[in-house]
N, C-alpha and C positions, 0 to 999 in steps of 0.2 A: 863515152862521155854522156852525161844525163843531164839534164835540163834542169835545175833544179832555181826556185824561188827561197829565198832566205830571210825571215822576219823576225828575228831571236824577242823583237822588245816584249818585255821592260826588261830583261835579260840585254847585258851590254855583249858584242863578239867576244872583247877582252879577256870578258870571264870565263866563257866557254871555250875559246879553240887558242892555241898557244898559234906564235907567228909562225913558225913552219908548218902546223897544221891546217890553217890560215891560206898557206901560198897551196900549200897540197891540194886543197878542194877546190879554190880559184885557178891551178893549172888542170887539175883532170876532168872539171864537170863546167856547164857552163853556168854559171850564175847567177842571178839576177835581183840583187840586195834592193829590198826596204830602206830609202833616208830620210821618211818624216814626209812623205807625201802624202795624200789624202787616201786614204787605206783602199775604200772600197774600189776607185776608179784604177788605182796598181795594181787590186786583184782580180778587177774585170779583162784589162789589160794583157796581165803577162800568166793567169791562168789557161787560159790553154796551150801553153805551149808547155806548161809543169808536167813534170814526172814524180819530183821530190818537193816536199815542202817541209824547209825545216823552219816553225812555228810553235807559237801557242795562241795563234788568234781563233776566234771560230772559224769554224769549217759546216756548214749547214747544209742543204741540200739544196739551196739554192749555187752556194761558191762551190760545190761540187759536179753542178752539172756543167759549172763554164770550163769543168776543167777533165776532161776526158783519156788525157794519156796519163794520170795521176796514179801512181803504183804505190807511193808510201810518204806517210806524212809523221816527223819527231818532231814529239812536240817536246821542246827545251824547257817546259816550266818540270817535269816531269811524272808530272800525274795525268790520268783520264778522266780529265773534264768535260763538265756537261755540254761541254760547246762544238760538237761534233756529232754529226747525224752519224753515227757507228754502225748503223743498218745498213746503211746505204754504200758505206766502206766494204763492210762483209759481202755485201751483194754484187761489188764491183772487183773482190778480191783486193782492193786497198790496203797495205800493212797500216794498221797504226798502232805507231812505237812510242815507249817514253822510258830514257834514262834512270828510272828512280833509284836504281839500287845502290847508284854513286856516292846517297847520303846515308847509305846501311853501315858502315867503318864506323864513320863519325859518328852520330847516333849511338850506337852499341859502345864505341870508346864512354861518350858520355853518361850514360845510362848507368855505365861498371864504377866509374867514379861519383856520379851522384846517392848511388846505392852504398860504396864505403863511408860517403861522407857520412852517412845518413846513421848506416850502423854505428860507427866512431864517435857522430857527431864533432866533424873537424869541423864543420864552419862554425857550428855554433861557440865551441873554445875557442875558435879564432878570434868572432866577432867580444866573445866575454874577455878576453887577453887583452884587448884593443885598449877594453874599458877600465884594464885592471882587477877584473872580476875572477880570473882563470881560477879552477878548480886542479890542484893538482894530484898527481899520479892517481891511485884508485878513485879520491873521490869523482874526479872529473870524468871515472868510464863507470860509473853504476849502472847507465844503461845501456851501454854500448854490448855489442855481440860482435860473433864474426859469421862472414860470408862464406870463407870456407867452413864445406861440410856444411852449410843448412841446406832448408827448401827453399825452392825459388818455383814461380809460377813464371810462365810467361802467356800474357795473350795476345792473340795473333802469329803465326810462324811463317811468313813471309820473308822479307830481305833484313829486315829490322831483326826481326827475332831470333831467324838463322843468324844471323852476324853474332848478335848479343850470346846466344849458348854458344861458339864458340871459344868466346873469349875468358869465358865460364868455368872451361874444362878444368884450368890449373888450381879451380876451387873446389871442385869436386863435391860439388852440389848435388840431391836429388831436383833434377828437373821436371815438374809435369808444365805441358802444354796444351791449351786449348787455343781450337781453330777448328769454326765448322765447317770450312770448307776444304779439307783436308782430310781425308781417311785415317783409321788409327794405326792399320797397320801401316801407312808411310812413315806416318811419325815416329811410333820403333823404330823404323830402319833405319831413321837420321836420330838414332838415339835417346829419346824422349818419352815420358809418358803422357800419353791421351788422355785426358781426365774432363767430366762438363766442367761449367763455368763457376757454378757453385762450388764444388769441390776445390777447385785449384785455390778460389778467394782464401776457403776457410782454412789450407792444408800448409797455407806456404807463409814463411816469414819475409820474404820478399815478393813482390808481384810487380810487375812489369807491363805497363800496357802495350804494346807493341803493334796494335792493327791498324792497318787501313782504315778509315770509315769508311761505311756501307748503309745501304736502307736499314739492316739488322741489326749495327749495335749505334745507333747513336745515341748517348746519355746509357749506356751501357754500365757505368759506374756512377750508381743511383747510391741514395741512402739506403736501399735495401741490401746491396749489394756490399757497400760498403761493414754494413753490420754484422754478417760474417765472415769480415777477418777476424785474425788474432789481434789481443789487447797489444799495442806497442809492434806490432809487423809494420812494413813497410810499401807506400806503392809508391810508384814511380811512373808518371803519365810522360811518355816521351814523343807520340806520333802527332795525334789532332785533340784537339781541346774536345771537339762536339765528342770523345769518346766518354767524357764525363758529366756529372751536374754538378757544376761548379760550386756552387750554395751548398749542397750534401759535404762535397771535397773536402771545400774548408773549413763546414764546423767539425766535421770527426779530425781535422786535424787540431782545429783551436779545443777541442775538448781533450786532449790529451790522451784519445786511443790509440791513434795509429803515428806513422810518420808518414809525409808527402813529402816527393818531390816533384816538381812540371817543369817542363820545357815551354810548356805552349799554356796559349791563354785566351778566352773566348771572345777578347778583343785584342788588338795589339798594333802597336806600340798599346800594354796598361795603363789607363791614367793616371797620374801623380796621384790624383786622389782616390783611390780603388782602396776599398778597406783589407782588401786581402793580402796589401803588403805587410799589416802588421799583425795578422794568423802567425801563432808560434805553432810549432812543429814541424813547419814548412820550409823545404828548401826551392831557391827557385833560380831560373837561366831563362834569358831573353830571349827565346827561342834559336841557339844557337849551337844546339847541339851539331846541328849538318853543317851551319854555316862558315863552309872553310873553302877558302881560294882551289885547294888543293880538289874537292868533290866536283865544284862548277867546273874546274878543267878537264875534267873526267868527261864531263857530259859530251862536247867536243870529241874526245877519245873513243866515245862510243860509239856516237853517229856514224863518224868516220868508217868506223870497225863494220857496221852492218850495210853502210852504204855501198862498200868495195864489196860487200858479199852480194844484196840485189841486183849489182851491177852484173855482176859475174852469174847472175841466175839462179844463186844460194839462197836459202831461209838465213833470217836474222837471230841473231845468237846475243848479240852482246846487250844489247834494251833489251824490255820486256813488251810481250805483244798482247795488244788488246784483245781480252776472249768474249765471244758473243755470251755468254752464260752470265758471265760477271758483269762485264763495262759500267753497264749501266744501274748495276746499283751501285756504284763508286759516289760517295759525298765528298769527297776532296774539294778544297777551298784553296786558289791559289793564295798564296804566302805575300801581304800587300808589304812593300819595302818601305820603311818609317820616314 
């Protein structure tokens, strides 16, 4: 049994641990839930006696040193945020975990359908059918192509982008991949060509952004970048907004070179009045690629799965664990609910 402090917010329990997962952790460990009390005096309180913290609040080096028998802290928002002295974790042998790869299915599910739409252009004959406008049989596909058998870029290969070439296979796409933190021979091994950043833009009729942010690519999808693709290819921005310059995004889409689609947005909820609603060549989703009951349940699922390993004196397998090499250049933004 393990001592464990539990603070999900703004994460509801609901979403994350199903009721018999629920009674599981409340009968095997001992627990000590967050209900809306005055934060820092619950964490002066019942930190030292934590082993576990499952959280996404800061963690500093101040709430670190009240807490001494602390072996591993999941954080349920699922990224590594800035709000964690990670030094100090490393220095204490601290795990800290985060569920992320729960939104890689979903995410990749979305990505392969925003990218048919996109060749097809189904939503746009959708939206023109509505109006009466529909274009039928050839003339309405002059510019449509197909996904099987072209090129597809992907950057970043991570959980996102592993998931996405997956799902890939039965189109039998040439895939090149960039990812500078990744070796090239690994990326053959997981089937893939290695290619820099410029090349994949210019090579591929689909492009996929799929990374993390980091110190090194934000706004990585400049107007310069932008400028060699192909006339009429496609990207697709699925992970964080800051991986692009939004202003660049949407005039090569309103100028009719390329096609977008995004998930994400440099503000969000967008406001009514945002002029990039009425950018043509743009497909767009309200950041909801991940956003499925089915992933947040997961997260629970996991915790779970790594906690029973700690306990038992195992390394964690099922999250992903913070690397001192990386952490810290992570730009992750938690995800603010509308």
């Amino acid at each position: 049994m393990m001592h464990i402090l539990y603070d999900p917010d703004p994460r509801a329990t609901e979403e994350i641990f199903s009721a018999t997962e629920l009674a599981y952790l409340r009968a095997n460990h001992s627990v000590i839930e967050w209900q809306g009390e005055e934060r820092d005096a619950f964490y002066a309180r019942h930190l030292p006696q934590t082993e576990v913290l499952i959280s996404q609040q800061a963690m500093g080096g101040d709430r670190l040193g009240m807490a001494p028998h602390l072996r591993v802290i999941f954080n349920v928002e699922t990224n590594f945020l800035p709000n964690v002295d990670y030094d100090a974790c490393f220095a204490r042998g601290i795990h800290v975990l985060a569920p992320g790869a729960v939104f890689a299915a979903p995410v990749a599910e979305m990505a392969l359908g925003m990218a048919l739409s996109l060749a097809r252009n189904i939503h746009g004959e959708h939206a023109a059918f509505l109006r009466g406008e529909e274009k039928w049989l050839f003339e309405g596909n002059r510019q449509s192509e197909l996904l099987a058998g072209s090129t597809v870029g992907i950057v970043g290969f991570g959980d996102l982008g592993r998931a996405l070439h997956r799902l890939l296979h039965p189109f039998a796409p040439r895939v090149q991949v960039f990812d500078p933190w990744l070796p090239e021979g690994h990326l053959r091994r997981l089937g893939v060509h290695p290619v820099g950043f410029d090349q994949l833009l210019a090579e591929n009729r689909f492009v996929f952004v799929m990374a993390t942010i980091t110190t090194d690519n934000v706004g990585m999808i400049d107007a310069r970048a932008l400028a060699l693709m192909q006339p009429g290819a496609m990207l697709l921005l699925m992970s964080r907004a800051a991986a692009a310059d939004f202003p660049a995004l949407t005039e090569a889409a309103r100028s009719g070179r390329i096609r977008v689609a995004t998930d994400v947005f440099p503000v969000e909820p967008l406001p009514l009045q945002d002029p990039i609603r009425s950018v043509p060549n743009m497909l767009f989703s309200p950041h909801r690629a991940g956003a499925l009951s089915f992933a947040l349940r997961e997260i629970g699922t996991r915790v779970l799965e790594d906690l029973d390993l700690i306990a038992r004196g195992l390394p964690p397998v099922a999250c992903r664990r913070a690397e001192r090499e990386t952490v810290t250049r992570m730009r992750s933004k938690p995800v603010e609910k509308p």
